[in-house]
C-alpha positions in Angstrom: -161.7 -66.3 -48.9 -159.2 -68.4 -47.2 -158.3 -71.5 -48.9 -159.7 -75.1 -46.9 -157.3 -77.7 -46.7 -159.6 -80.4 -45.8 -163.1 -81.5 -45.4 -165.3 -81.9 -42.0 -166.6 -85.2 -41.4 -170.5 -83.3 -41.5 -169.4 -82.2 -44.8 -168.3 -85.6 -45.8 -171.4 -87.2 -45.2 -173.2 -83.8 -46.9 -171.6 -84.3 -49.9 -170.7 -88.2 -50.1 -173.1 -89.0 -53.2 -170.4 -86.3 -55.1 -166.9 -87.2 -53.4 -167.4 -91.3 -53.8 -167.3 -90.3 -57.9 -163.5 -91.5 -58.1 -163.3 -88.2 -60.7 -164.4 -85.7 -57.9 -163.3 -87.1 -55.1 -162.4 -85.3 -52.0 -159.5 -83.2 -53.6 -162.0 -82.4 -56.2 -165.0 -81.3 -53.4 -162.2 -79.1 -51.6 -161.8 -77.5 -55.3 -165.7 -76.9 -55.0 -165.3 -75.5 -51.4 -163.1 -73.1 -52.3 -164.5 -71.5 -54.9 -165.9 -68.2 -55.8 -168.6 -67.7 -58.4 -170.4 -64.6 -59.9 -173.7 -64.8 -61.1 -175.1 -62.4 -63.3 -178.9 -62.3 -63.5 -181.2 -64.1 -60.6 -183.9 -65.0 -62.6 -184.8 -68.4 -64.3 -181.2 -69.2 -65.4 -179.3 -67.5 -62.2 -181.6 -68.7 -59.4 -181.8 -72.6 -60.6 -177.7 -71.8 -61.2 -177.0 -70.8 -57.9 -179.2 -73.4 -56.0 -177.5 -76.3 -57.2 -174.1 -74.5 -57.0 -175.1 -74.1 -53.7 -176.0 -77.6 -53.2 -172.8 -79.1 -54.4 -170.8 -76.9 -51.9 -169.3 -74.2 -53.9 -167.7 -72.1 -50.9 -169.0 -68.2 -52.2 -171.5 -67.3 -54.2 -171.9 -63.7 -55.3 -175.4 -62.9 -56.5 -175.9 -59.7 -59.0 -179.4 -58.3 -59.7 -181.3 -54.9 -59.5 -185.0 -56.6 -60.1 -187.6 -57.3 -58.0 -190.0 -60.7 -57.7 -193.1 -60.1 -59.7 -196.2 -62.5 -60.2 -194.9 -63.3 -63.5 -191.8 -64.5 -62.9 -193.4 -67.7 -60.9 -194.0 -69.6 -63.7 -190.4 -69.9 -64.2 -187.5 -68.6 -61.5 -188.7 -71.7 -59.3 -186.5 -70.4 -56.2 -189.1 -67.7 -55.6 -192.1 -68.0 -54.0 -195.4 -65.7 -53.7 -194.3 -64.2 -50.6 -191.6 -62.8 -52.0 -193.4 -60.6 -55.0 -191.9 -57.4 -54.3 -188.6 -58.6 -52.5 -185.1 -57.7 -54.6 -184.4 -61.0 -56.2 -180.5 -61.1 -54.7 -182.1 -61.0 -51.6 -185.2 -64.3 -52.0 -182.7 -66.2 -53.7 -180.0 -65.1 -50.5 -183.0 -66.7 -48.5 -183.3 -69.1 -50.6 -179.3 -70.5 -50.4 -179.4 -70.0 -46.5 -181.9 -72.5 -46.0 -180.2 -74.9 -48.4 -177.2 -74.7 -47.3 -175.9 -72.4 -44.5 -172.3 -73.1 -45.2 -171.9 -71.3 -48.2 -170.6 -67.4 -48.3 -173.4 -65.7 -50.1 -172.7 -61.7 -51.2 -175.2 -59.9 -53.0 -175.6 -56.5 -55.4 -179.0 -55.8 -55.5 -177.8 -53.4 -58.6 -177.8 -53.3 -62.0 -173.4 -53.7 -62.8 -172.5 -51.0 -64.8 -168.8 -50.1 -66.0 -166.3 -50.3 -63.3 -168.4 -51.8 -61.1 -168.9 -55.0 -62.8 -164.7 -55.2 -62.3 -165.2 -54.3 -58.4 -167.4 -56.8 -57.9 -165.4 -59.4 -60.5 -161.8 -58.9 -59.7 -161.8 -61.8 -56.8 -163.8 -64.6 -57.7 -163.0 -67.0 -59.8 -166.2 -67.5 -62.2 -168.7 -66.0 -63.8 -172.2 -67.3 -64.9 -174.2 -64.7 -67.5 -177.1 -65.8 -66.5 -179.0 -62.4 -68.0 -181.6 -62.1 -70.8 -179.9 -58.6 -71.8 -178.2 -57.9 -75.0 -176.5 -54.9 -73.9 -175.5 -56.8 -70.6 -174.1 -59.8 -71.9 -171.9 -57.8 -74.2 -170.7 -55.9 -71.1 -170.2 -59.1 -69.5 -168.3 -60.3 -71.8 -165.7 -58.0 -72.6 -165.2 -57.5 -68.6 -164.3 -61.1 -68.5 -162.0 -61.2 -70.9 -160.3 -57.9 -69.3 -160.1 -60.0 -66.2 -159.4 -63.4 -67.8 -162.2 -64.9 -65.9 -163.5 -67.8 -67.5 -167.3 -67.1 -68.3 -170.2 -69.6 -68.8 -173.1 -67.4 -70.6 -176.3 -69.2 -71.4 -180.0 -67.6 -72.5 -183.3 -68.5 -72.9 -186.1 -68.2 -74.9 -189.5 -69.4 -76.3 -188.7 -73.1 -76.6 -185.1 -73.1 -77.2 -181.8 -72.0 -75.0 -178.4 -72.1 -75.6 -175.2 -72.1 -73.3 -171.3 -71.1 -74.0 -168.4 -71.2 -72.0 -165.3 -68.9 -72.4 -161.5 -69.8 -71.7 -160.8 -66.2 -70.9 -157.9 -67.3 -68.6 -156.5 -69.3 -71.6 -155.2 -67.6 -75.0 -156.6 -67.5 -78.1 -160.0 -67.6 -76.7 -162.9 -66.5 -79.2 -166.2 -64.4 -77.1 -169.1 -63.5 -77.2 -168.7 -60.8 -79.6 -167.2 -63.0 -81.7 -170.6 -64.9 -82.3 -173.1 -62.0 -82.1 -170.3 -58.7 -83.8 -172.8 -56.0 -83.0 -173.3 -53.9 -79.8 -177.2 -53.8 -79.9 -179.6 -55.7 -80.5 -182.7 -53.9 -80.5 -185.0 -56.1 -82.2 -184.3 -59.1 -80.3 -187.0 -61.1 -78.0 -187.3 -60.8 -74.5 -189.5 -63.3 -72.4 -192.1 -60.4 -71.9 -192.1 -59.9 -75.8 -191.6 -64.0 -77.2 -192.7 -66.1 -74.0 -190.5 -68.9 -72.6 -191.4 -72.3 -71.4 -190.5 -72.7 -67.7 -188.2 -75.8 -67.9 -186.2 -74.4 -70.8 -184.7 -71.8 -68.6 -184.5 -74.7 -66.0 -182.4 -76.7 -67.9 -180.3 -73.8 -69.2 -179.5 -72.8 -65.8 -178.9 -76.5 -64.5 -176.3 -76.7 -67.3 -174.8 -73.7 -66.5 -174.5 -75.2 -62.9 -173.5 -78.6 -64.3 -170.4 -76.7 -66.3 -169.4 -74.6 -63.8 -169.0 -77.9 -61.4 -167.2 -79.8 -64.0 -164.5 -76.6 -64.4 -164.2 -76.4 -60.8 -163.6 -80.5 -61.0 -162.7 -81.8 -64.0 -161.4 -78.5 -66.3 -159.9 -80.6 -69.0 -163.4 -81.8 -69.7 -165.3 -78.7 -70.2 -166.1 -78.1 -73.5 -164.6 -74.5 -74.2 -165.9 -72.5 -77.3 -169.0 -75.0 -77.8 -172.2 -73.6 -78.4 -174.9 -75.9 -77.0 -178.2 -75.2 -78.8 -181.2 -76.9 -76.9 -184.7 -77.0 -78.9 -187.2 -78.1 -76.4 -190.0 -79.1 -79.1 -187.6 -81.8 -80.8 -185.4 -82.4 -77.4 -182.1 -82.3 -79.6 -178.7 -80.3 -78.3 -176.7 -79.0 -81.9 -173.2 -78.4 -81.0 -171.3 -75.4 -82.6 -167.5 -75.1 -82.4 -166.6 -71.6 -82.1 -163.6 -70.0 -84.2 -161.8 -66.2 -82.7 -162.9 -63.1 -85.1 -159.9 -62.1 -86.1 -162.0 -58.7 -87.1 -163.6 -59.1 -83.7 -164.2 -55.4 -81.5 -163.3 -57.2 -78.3 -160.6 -60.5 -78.9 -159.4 -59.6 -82.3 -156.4 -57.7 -83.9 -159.0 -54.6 -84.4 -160.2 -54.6 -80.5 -161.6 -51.5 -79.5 -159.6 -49.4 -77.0 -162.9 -48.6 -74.7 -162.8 -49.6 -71.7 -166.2 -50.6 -69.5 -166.2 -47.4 -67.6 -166.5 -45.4 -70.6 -170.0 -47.2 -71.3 -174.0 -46.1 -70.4 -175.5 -48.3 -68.1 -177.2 -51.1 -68.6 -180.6 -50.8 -67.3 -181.2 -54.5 -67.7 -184.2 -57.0 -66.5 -181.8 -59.7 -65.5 -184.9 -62.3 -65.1 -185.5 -65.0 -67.5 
């Protein structure tokens, strides 16, 4: 994508309520325009994630999915609507950003990333959002960011509570995802077909993914890196964990493993919170 030197005056007006905050700016809403963003997982974190990326005039989007709309997912993955039961969920929420916003350079992979393909599609942009509800995946995920040194903004879901992490892969000394959950499977953990969800936790999940991604985009030396953000929607509190690098850690640490993401199954993931 070729880099924009300056504004329109349509997209001026567009964006005014963002470019008259003195710490965004116009320099900071060219930063926006030229930006490229990956996000993993279209369901209730990914499609409220990209809609308000979209909406604050982030130049490309690149949508990842291999699912399908289904009834269920109504309650919560707001972008979607009835008509679109059955439809791959890159392409609704492709719809979706086109009638938001026309401006913005949508790709779509109505595939589940496996491998070397999740480095294909990764290699060019300049952030990614995990927005999956997959173990397996966000492993995956992560260590293909930090072989990239793309920063990586991860957030999940669940019953009543959600949680959200960002990764300074581009810096040193970063910890990961591994780092906070050192296993490779998780077979026993809740999905939102097995423990339920509550709509407007995803929504506010995703929304925060959105929110970080703007302020890295904008304001980088703000973001807090290494944080885990805990949300419990039943008490409305956020807890606040700093994050310290595994030494002993399979992916960041001394010990890494030597794999590499084509040498791994696929993930057959439902990317859909």
């Amino acid at each position: 994508m070729a880099e924009e030197e300056r504004l329109s005056d349509q997209e001026f007006l567009r964006y005014q309520r963002q470019i008259s905050l003195q710490d965004i700016g116009e320099e900071g809403q060219l930063k926006l325009k030229n930006a490229s963003v990956l996000i993993v997982g279209c369901g209730g974190l990914g499609n409220v994630a990209a809609l308000y990326l979209a909406a604050a005039g982030v130049g490309k989007l690149l949508l990842a999915d291999g699912d399908v709309v289904e009834d269920s997912n109504l309650q919560r993955q707001v972008a979607y609507r009835e008509f679109d039961c059955g439809t791959q969920k890159a392409v609704a929420l492709l719809n979706q950003i086109n009638e938001l916003n026309a401006e913005v350079d949508v790709e779509i992979n109505c595939h589940y990333l496996k491998g070397s393909q999740f480095q294909n599609v990764a290699e060019d942009v300049d952030l990614v959002l995990d927005c999956c509800d997959n173990f397996a995946t966000r492993q995956e995920v992560n260590r293909a960011c930090r072989e990239l040194r793309l920063p990586l903004i991860s957030g999940s879901a669940i019953g009543w509570k959600g949680q959200l992490v960002s990764f300074a892969f581009h810096k040193y000394l970063s910890p990961c995802y591994h780092c906070l959950y050192p296993f490779k499977h998780n077979d026993t953990q809740a999905n939102c077909l097995q423990g339920g969800i509550v709509g407007p936790v995803a929504g506010m999940i995703g929304t925060a993914q959105a929110l970080q991604a703007i302020t890295y985009f904008t304001q980088s030396k703000s973001l807090s890196w290494s944080v885990l953000h805990v949300f419990d929607a039943l008490t409305f509190e956020w807890q606040a964990l700093h994050l310290m690098q595994d030494d002993e850690c399979l992916v960041c640490g001394s010990n890494k493993e030597n794999s590499h993401l084509d040498q791994g199954e696929e993930v057959y993931a439902h990317l859909a919170q």
